[in-house]
N, C-alpha and C positions, 0 to 999 in steps of 0.2 A: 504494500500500500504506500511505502514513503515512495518507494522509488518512481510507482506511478502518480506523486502528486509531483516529483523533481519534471517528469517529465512534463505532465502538464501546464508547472509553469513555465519550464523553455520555452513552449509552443507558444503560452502567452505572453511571456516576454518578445517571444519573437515577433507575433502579429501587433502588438504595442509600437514596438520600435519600426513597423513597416508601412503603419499607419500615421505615424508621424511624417511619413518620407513619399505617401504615394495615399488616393483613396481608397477606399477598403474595396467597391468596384474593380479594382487593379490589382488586386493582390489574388495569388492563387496557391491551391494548398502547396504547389512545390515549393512558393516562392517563402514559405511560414519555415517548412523542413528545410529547406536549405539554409537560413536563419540561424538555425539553433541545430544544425548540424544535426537531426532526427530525420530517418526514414517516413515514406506517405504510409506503409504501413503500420508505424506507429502510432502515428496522425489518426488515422481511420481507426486503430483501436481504440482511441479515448473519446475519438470527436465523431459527429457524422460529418460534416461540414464545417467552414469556417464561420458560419451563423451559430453553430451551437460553441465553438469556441469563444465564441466574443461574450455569447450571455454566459458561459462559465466562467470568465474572468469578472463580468461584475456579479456572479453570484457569490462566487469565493471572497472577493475583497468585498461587496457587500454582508455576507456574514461578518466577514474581520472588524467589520466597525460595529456592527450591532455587538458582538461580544467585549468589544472594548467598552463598550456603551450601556452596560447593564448593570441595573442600578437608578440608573440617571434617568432625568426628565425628556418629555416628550423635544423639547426645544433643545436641550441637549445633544439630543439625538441628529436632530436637524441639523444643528451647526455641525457638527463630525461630520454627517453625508453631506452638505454641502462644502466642506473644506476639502472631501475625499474628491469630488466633481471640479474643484476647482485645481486643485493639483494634478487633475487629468485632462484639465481642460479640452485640452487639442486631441485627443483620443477619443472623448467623448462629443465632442464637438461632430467629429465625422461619423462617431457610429449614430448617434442620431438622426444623420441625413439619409442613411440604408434605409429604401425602399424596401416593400413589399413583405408576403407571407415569412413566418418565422423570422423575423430580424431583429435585432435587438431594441426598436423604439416600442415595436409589441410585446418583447419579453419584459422590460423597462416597466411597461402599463402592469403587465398583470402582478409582480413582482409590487410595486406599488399600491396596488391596489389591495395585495393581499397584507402586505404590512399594517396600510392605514385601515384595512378591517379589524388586527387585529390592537392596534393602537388605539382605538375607539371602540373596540367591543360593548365598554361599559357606559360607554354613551347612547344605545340602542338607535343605531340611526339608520335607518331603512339602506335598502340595497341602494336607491337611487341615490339617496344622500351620500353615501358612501365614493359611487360611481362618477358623481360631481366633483366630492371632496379629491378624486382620484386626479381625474381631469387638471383641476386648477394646478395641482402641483406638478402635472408633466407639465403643462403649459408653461408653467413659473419657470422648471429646470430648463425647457424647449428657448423661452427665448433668451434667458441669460446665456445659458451654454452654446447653443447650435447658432442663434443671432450674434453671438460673438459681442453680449454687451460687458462693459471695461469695466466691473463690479468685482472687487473682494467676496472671497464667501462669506465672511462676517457683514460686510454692507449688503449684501441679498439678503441675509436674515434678517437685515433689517430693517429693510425694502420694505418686509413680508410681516414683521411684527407692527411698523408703521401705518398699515394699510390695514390689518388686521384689528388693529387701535380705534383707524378713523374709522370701519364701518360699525365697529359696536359701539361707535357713541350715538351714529345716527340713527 
Protein backbone atom coordinates (compact mmCIF):
# COMPACT_ATOMS: atom_id res chain seq x y z
CA UNK A 1 0.00 0.00 0.00
CA UNK A 2 2.91 2.69 0.73
CA UNK A 3 4.58 1.96 -2.30
CA UNK A 4 1.26 2.31 -4.28
CA UNK A 5 0.59 5.67 -2.72
CA UNK A 6 4.67 6.70 -3.64
CA UNK A 7 3.49 5.96 -6.97
CA UNK A 8 0.42 7.74 -7.14
CA UNK A 9 1.81 10.79 -6.12
CA UNK A 10 4.73 10.67 -8.87
CA UNK A 11 1.86 10.54 -11.27
CA UNK A 12 0.50 13.56 -9.43
CA UNK A 13 3.29 15.22 -9.06
CA UNK A 14 3.93 14.73 -12.44
CA UNK A 15 0.47 15.88 -14.01
CA UNK A 16 0.84 19.05 -11.50
CA UNK A 17 4.13 20.09 -12.99
CA UNK A 18 2.69 19.55 -16.62
CA UNK A 19 -0.13 21.49 -16.04
CA UNK A 20 1.78 24.20 -15.17
CA UNK A 21 3.64 24.11 -18.56
CA UNK A 22 0.85 23.17 -21.03
CA UNK A 23 -3.32 22.75 -20.77
CA UNK A 24 -4.42 19.61 -19.30
CA UNK A 25 -6.28 19.23 -23.05
CA UNK A 26 -2.53 18.69 -24.16
CA UNK A 27 -1.29 16.51 -21.89
CA UNK A 28 -1.40 12.75 -22.49
CA UNK A 29 -1.01 9.65 -20.31
CA UNK A 30 2.40 9.09 -21.80
CA UNK A 31 3.22 12.57 -21.48
CA UNK A 32 2.39 12.10 -17.04
CA UNK A 33 4.62 8.46 -17.33
CA UNK A 34 7.26 9.81 -18.88
CA UNK A 35 7.30 12.72 -16.18
CA UNK A 36 7.94 10.77 -13.32
CA UNK A 37 9.69 8.09 -15.05
CA UNK A 38 6.53 5.23 -14.58
CA UNK A 39 5.32 2.97 -17.09
CA UNK A 40 1.26 3.56 -18.83
CA UNK A 41 0.91 0.37 -17.27
CA UNK A 42 1.28 1.42 -14.02
CA UNK A 43 -0.73 4.57 -14.80
CA UNK A 44 -3.60 2.20 -15.86
CA UNK A 45 -3.22 0.27 -12.74
CA UNK A 46 -4.07 3.12 -10.27
CA UNK A 47 -6.00 5.44 -12.79
CA UNK A 48 -8.60 5.00 -15.40
CA UNK A 49 -7.67 8.06 -17.08
CA UNK A 50 -6.14 11.36 -16.52
CA UNK A 51 -9.77 12.75 -15.26
CA UNK A 52 -9.73 10.30 -12.47
CA UNK A 53 -6.03 11.34 -11.75
CA UNK A 54 -6.72 14.89 -11.22
CA UNK A 55 -9.80 14.27 -8.86
CA UNK A 56 -7.43 12.00 -6.85
CA UNK A 57 -5.19 14.42 -6.31
CA UNK A 58 -7.76 16.96 -4.90
CA UNK A 59 -9.21 14.01 -3.09
CA UNK A 60 -6.08 13.19 -1.33
CA UNK A 61 -4.97 16.70 -0.58
CA UNK A 62 -8.44 17.46 0.07
CA UNK A 63 -8.74 14.86 2.86
CA UNK A 64 -5.19 16.24 4.01
CA UNK A 65 -6.61 19.53 5.12
CA UNK A 66 -9.98 18.22 6.46
CA UNK A 67 -7.66 16.05 8.83
CA UNK A 68 -5.50 18.89 9.64
CA UNK A 69 -8.64 20.69 10.27
CA UNK A 70 -10.54 18.72 12.81
CA UNK A 71 -11.59 20.13 15.67
CA UNK A 72 -11.87 23.42 14.24
CA UNK A 73 -14.77 25.73 13.09
CA UNK A 74 -16.78 25.62 10.02
CA UNK A 75 -14.61 29.18 8.98
CA UNK A 76 -11.63 27.58 9.82
CA UNK A 77 -12.18 25.01 7.73
CA UNK A 78 -12.63 27.48 4.83
CA UNK A 79 -9.60 29.54 5.36
CA UNK A 80 -7.40 26.19 5.10
CA UNK A 81 -9.21 25.08 1.74
CA UNK A 82 -9.11 28.24 0.45
CA UNK A 83 -5.37 28.84 1.29
CA UNK A 84 -4.88 25.18 -0.16
CA UNK A 85 -6.66 26.76 -3.77
CA UNK A 86 -4.61 29.48 -3.51
CA UNK A 87 -1.39 27.95 -3.20
CA UNK A 88 -2.47 25.91 -6.24
CA UNK A 89 -3.74 28.44 -7.88
CA UNK A 90 -2.46 27.97 -11.56
CA UNK A 91 -3.39 24.15 -11.25
CA UNK A 92 -6.41 24.77 -10.33
CA UNK A 93 -7.19 27.46 -12.38
CA UNK A 94 -6.80 25.03 -15.48
CA UNK A 95 -8.48 22.06 -14.04
CA UNK A 96 -11.57 24.01 -13.64
CA UNK A 97 -11.79 25.20 -17.24
CA UNK A 98 -11.94 20.94 -18.24
CA UNK A 99 -14.84 20.51 -20.01
CA UNK A 100 -17.27 17.83 -20.18
CA UNK A 101 -18.45 14.21 -18.44
CA UNK A 102 -16.38 13.00 -15.53
CA UNK A 103 -13.97 16.13 -15.10
CA UNK A 104 -12.89 17.59 -12.32
CA UNK A 105 -15.25 20.88 -12.02
CA UNK A 106 -18.16 17.82 -11.76
CA UNK A 107 -16.08 15.81 -9.30
CA UNK A 108 -15.38 19.45 -7.47
CA UNK A 109 -19.43 19.93 -7.31
CA UNK A 110 -20.27 16.66 -5.85
CA UNK A 111 -17.35 16.41 -3.49
CA UNK A 112 -18.63 19.99 -2.27
CA UNK A 113 -21.71 19.40 -2.08
CA UNK A 114 -21.28 16.33 -0.02
CA UNK A 115 -19.07 18.12 2.48
CA UNK A 116 -21.41 21.15 2.89
CA UNK A 117 -24.27 18.28 3.50
CA UNK A 118 -22.56 17.02 5.91
CA UNK A 119 -21.23 20.58 7.44
CA UNK A 120 -24.87 21.43 7.89
CA UNK A 121 -26.55 18.21 8.77
CA UNK A 122 -27.80 19.87 11.94
CA UNK A 123 -29.15 22.62 10.37
CA UNK A 124 -31.96 20.60 8.58
CA UNK A 125 -31.87 22.39 5.34
CA UNK A 126 -33.68 20.67 2.51
CA UNK A 127 -31.82 19.06 -0.54
CA UNK A 128 -32.48 22.27 -2.47
CA UNK A 129 -31.15 24.41 0.01
CA UNK A 130 -28.25 22.41 0.29
CA UNK A 131 -27.90 22.34 -3.69
CA UNK A 132 -27.98 26.38 -3.68
CA UNK A 133 -25.73 26.43 -0.67
CA UNK A 134 -23.55 24.18 -3.09
CA UNK A 135 -23.77 26.36 -6.11
CA UNK A 136 -22.67 29.75 -4.58
CA UNK A 137 -19.60 28.25 -3.20
CA UNK A 138 -18.33 26.62 -6.68
CA UNK A 139 -19.34 29.81 -8.09
CA UNK A 140 -17.30 31.85 -5.23
CA UNK A 141 -14.10 29.30 -5.96
CA UNK A 142 -15.03 29.53 -10.04
CA UNK A 143 -14.56 33.07 -10.21
CA UNK A 144 -11.69 33.99 -7.97
CA UNK A 145 -9.71 30.81 -9.04
CA UNK A 146 -10.42 30.18 -12.85
CA UNK A 147 -11.33 34.36 -13.55
CA UNK A 148 -7.92 34.79 -12.22
CA UNK A 149 -9.14 37.41 -9.64
CA UNK A 150 -5.61 39.06 -7.71
CA UNK A 151 -7.26 38.12 -4.04
CA UNK A 152 -5.33 36.59 -1.15
CA UNK A 153 -7.16 33.43 0.38
CA UNK A 154 -7.47 35.37 3.52
CA UNK A 155 -9.08 38.52 1.54
CA UNK A 156 -11.63 35.86 -0.32
CA UNK A 157 -12.67 34.85 3.01
CA UNK A 158 -13.22 37.93 3.55
CA UNK A 159 -14.98 38.98 0.60
CA UNK A 160 -17.23 36.04 1.72
CA UNK A 161 -17.79 36.89 5.58
CA UNK A 162 -18.27 40.66 4.39
CA UNK A 163 -21.09 39.84 2.02
CA UNK A 164 -22.34 37.36 4.39
CA UNK A 165 -22.54 40.24 7.18
CA UNK A 166 -24.37 42.65 4.72
CA UNK A 167 -27.13 40.33 3.63
CA UNK A 168 -28.12 39.23 7.28
CA UNK A 169 -28.45 42.73 8.30
CA UNK A 170 -30.94 43.36 5.51
Amino acid sequence: MKDSNITKMDFGRALKELMLEKEFEKIRVHNICEKCKWGRNSFYYHFKDKYDLINWIFDTEFAEILERQKGKTELEVFVAFSSYFYENKEFYKKALRIEGQNTFPEHFRKVMFDFISEMYKDEKLNHFQLELLTDMVILAFHRWIKDDVDITANGFVKYIKDLHKKIEKE
